[in-house]
C-alpha positions in Angstrom: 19.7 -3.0 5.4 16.2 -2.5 7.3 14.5 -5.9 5.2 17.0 -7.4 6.7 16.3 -6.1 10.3 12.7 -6.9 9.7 13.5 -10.5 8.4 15.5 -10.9 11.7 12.6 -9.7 13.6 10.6 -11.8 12.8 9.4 -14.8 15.0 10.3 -18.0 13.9 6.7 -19.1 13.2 6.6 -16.2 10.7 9.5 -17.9 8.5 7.3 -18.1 5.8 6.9 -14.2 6.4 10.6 -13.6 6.6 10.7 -15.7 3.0 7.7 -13.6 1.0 9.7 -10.4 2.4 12.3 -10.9 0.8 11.4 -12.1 -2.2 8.2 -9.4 -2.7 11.3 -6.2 -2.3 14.3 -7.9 -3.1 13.1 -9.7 -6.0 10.6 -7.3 -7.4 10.1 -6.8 -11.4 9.0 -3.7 -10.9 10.2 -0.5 -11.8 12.2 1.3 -8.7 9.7 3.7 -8.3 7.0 1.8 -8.2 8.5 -0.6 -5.7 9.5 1.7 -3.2 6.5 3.6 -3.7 4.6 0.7 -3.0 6.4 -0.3 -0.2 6.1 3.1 1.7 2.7 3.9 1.0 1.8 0.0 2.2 4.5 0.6 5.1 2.4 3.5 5.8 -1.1 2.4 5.4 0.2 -1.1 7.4 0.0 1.2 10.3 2.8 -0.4 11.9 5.9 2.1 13.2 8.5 -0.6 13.4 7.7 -1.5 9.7 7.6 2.5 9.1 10.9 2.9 10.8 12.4 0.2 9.2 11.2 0.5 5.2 11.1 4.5 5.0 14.9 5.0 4.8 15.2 2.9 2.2 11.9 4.0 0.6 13.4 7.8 1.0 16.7 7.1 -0.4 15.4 5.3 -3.8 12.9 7.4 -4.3 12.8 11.4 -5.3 11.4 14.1 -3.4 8.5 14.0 -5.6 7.5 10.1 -5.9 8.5 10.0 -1.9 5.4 12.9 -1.4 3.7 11.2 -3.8 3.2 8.1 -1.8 2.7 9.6 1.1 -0.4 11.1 -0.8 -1.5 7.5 -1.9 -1.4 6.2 1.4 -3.3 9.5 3.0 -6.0 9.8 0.9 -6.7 6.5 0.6 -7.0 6.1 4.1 -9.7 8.4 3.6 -10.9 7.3 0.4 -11.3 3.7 1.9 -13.1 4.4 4.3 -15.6 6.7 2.9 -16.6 4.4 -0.3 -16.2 1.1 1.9 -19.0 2.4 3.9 -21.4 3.1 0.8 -20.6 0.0 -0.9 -21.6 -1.7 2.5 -24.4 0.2 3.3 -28.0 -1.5 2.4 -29.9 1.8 0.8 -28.4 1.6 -2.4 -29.3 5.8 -2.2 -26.1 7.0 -0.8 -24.1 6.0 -4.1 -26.0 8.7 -5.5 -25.2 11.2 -2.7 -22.3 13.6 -4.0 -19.5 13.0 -2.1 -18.0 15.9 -1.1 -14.4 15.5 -0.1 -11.7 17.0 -1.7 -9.1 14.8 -3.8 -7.3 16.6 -5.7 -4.0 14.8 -5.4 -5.4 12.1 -7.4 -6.0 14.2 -10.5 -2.4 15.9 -10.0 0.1 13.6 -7.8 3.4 15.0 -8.9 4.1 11.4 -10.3 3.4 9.5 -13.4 -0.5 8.5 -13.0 0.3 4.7 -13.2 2.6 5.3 -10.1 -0.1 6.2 -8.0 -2.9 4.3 -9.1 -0.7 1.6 -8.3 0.5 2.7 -4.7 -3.8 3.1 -4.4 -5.0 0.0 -5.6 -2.3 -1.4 -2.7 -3.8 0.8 0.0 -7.0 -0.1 -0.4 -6.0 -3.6 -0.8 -4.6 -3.3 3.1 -7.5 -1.5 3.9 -10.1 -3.4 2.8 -12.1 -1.3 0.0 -13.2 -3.7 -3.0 -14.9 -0.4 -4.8 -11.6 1.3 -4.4 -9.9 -1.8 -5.5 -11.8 -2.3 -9.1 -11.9 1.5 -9.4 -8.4 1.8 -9.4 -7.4 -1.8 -11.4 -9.8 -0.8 -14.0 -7.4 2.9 -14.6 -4.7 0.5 -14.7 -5.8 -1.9 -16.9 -6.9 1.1 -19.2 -3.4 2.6 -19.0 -1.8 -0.9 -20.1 -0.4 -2.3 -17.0 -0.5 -6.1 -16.7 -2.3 -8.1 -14.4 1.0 -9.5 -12.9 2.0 -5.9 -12.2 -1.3 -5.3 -10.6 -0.6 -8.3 -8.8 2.9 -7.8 -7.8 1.7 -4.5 -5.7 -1.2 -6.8 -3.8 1.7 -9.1 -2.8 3.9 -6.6 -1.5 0.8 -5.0 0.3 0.3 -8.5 2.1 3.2 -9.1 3.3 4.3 -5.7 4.4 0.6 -5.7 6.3 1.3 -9.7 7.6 4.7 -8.8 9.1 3.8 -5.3 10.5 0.6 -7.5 12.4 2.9 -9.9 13.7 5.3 -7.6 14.8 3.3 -5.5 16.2 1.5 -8.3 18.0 4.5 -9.7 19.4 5.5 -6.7 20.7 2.5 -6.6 22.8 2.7 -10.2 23.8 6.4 -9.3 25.0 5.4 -6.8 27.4 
């Protein structure tokens, strides 16, 4: 099982890491589809390819052809998305929130999956990215839609450990070189 090789992976001082992994995947309420959504597009967005090599099998195999895409499409146009309203929410003159934006998105209107499947794979992008506009925006369609604050929730924790253990790998690897 790839949690597994990533648990094992791990340093030792990341045992709390290890832990949070496999409670956050293995012990997940949510739906199938949502978890394994979440965990590629966060797998994906984490930037890290030993997390991406490890999690995508898994992430392929629960998943249909459709949510699997899907996901993808959360964690691609969020990375856009992200950065793009990050840097107008940051920006001092106010004035560019009322520029038009310009970019196409039309995978959020029509994702191939159940709306509340993306928004949440989104709202846990732009959690590892960084985007607080993108973060309400997207909580707020939840919200709306019915979905619980622990469900919000549960896709922020699996989006902080996925990120945490893909750093740490990551940064080991370079430290072992």
């Amino acid at each position: 099982m790839a949690l597994d090789e990533l648990k094992s992976a791990l340093p030792d001082f990341a045992k709390d890491l290890k832990l949070n992994l496999g409670s956050v995947i293995g012990n997940s309420e949510l739906p199938q589809q949502q978890l394994w959504g979440t965990v590629l597009a966060c797998a994906i967005a984490s930037r890290s390819p030993k997390v991406l090599r490890e999690l995508e099998p898994e992430a392929r195999a629960a998943l249909s052809a459709d949510a699997y895409t899907a996901a993808k499409s959360a964690a691609a146009i969020m990375a856009m998305n992200n950065v793009f309203y990050r840097t107008r929410h940051l920006l001092s003159d106010p004035e560019y929130g009322n520029l038009r934006a310009g970019l196409r998105m039309n995978v959020i209107g029509k994702p191939g999956v159940e709306k509340i499947d993306f928004e949440l794979w989104s709202l846990a992008v732009s959690a590892i990215n960084g985007c607080g506009q993108c973060l309400d925006s997207h909580e707020q369609v939840l919200r709306k839609a019915g979905v619980d604050r622990e469900t919000t929730q549960e896709a922020v924790k699996i989006a902080s450990v996925i990120q945490a253990v893909g750093v740490t790998l990551d940064s080991e690897a370079v430290l072992a070189e």
